[in-house]
C-alpha positions as CSV (number, residue, x, y, z in Angstrom):
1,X,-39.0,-124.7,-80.4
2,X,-42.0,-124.5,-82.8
3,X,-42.0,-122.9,-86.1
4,X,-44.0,-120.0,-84.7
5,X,-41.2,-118.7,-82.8
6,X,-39.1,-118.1,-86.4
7,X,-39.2,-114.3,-87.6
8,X,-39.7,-113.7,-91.0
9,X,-36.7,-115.1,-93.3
10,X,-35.7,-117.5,-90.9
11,X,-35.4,-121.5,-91.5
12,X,-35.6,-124.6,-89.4
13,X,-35.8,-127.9,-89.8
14,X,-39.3,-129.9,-89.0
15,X,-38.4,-132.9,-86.2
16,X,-41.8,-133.8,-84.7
17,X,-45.3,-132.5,-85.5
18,X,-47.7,-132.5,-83.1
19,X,-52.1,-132.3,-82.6
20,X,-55.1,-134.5,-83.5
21,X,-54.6,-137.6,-86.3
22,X,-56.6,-135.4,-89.0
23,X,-54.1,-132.2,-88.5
24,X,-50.9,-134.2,-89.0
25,X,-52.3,-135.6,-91.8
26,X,-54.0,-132.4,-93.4
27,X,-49.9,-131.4,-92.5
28,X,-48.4,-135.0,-94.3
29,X,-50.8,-134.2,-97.7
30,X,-49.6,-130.8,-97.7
31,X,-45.8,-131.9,-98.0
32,X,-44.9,-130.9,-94.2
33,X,-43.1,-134.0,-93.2
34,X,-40.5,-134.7,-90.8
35,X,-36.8,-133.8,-91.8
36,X,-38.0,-131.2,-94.0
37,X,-36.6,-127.7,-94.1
38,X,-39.2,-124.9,-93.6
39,X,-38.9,-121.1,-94.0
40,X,-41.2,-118.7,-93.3
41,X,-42.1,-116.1,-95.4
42,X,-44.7,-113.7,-93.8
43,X,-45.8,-113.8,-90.4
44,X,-48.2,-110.8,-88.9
45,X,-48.2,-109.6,-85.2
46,X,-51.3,-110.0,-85.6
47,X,-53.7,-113.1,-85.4
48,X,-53.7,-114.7,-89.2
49,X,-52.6,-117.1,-91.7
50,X,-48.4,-117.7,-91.6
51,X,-46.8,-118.0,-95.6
52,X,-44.4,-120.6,-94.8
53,X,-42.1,-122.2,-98.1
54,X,-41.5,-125.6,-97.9
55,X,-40.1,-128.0,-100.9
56,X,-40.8,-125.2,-103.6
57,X,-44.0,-124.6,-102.3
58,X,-45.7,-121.6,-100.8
59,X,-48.3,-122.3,-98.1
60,X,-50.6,-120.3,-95.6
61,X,-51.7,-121.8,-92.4
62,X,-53.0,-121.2,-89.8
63,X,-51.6,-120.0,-86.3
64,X,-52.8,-123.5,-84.3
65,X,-51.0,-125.3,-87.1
66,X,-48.2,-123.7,-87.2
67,X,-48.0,-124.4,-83.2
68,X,-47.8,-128.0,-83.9
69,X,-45.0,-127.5,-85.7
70,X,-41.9,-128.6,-83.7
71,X,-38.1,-127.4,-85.5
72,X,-34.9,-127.2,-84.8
């Protein structure tokens, strides 16, 4: 499962992250590492940035990153 099948509230835990080298490590700078746990905090029905907390942190990004995002 990836993190853009989570509703709002809900929390997994990141075990893989997928995409090109410069995406994982935009991801790895960010904090969004293997092992961590991830929640996500708004997500739209529509096309736009996903508010995701990680490791006290509040983050948007976007839906093709949040794709690459593989939880459990």
């Amino acid at each position: 499962m990836n993190l853009i099948d989570l509703k709002n509230g809900e929390v997994g835990i990141i075990i893989k992250i997928n995409g090109n080298k410069e995406l994982k490590l935009r991801l790895i700078e960010l904090g969004i590492i293997e092992g961590s746990e991830i929640r996500i905090l708004s997500k739209n029905t529509c096309f736009g940035p996903v508010l995701i907390y990680i490791k006290s942190t509040k983050i948007a990004l976007g839906e093709d990153a949040i794709k690459n995002i593989i939880i459990k």
